[in-house]
C-alpha positions in Angstrom: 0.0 0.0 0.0 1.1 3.7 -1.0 2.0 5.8 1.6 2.0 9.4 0.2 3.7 12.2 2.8 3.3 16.0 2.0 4.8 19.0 3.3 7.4 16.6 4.9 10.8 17.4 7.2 13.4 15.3 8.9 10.9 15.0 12.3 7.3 15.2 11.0 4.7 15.4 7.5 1.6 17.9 7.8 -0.3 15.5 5.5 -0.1 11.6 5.2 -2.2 10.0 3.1 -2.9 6.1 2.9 -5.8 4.1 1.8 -8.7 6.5 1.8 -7.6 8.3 4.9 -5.9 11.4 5.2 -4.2 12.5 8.7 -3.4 16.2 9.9 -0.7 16.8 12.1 -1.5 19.1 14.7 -2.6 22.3 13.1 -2.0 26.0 14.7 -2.1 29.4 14.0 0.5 31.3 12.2 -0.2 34.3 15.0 0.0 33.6 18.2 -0.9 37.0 19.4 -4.4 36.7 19.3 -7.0 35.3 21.8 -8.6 31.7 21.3 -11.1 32.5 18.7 -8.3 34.1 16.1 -6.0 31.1 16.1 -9.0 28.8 16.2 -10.5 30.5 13.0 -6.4 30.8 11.5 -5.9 26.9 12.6 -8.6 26.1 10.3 -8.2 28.2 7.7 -4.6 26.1 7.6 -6.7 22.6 8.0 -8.6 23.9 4.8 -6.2 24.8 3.0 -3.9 21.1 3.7 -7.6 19.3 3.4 -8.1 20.7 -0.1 -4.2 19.8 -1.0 -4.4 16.6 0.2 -7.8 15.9 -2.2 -10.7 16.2 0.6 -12.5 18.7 2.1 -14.0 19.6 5.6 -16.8 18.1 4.7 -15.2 14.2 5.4 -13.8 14.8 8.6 -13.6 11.5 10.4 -12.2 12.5 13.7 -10.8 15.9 15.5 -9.1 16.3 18.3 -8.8 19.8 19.6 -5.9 20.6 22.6 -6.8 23.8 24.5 -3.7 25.5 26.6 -7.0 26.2 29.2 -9.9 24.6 28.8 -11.8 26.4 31.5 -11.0 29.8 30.2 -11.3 29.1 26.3 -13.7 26.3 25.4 -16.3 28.4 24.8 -14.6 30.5 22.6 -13.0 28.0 20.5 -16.5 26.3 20.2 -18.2 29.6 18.7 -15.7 29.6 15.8 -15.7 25.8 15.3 -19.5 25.4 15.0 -19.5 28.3 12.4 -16.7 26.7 10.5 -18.0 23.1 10.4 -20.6 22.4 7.7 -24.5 21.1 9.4 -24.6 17.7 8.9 -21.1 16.9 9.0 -19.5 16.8 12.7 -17.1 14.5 13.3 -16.4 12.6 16.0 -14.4 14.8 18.8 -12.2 14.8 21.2 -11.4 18.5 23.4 -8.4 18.3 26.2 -6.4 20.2 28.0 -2.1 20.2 27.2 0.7 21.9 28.0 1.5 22.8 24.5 5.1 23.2 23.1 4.9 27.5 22.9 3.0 29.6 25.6 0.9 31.5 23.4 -0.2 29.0 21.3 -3.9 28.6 22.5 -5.4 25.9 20.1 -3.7 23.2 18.4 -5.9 20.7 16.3 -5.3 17.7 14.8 -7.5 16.4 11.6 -8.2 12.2 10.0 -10.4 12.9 6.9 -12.0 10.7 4.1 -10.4 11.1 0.9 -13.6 11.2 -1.8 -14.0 7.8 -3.5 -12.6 7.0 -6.8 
């Protein structure tokens, strides 16, 4: 079985795609200055835009699983911009936890498996 690796460096691949599935690596905002709901709305925009490379779309989201630096303090807010973003009809299933995540400001890190269409 082909194992297809995009956006690839010596420790980790943005995008792997093998048999039908594609996998995210966790996904986060290019700005860390902002509160929860810009780098939740900027993390997305990336997960679009590596969706649509990898040959899917939002739309086949299999599974999500959203870190929050405080989930007390920003679930909320992260779920406002994630229910506008995510198409009626098509929620995946979900997991939301709390992590120490690898830079202070970073608020939101997701991480996507998606469906590629079928040939």
């Amino acid at each position: 079985m082909t194992i297809e690796r995009l956006h690839t460096d010596a420790r980790m691949s943005l995008v792997v795609k093998h048999q039908g599935t594609v996998y995210l690596s966790g996904e986060v905002a290019n700005d860390f200055a902002g509160d929860v709901q810009q780098q939740t709305r900027e993390t997305l925009q990336n997960i679009e835009r590596l969706l649509d490379q990898a040959g899917t779309d939002k739309t086949r989201i299999l599974s999500a699983t959203l870190y929050l630096k405080d989930i007390d303090a920003d679930f909320a807010g992260m779920n406002q911009v994630w229910d506008q973003w995510l198409p009626q009809g098509c929620a995946p299933a979900r997991a939301t936890v709390q992590a120490k995540l690898y830079d202070p400001a970073v608020l939101v890190e997701i991480s996507i498996i998606a469906a590629l269409p079928d040939a």
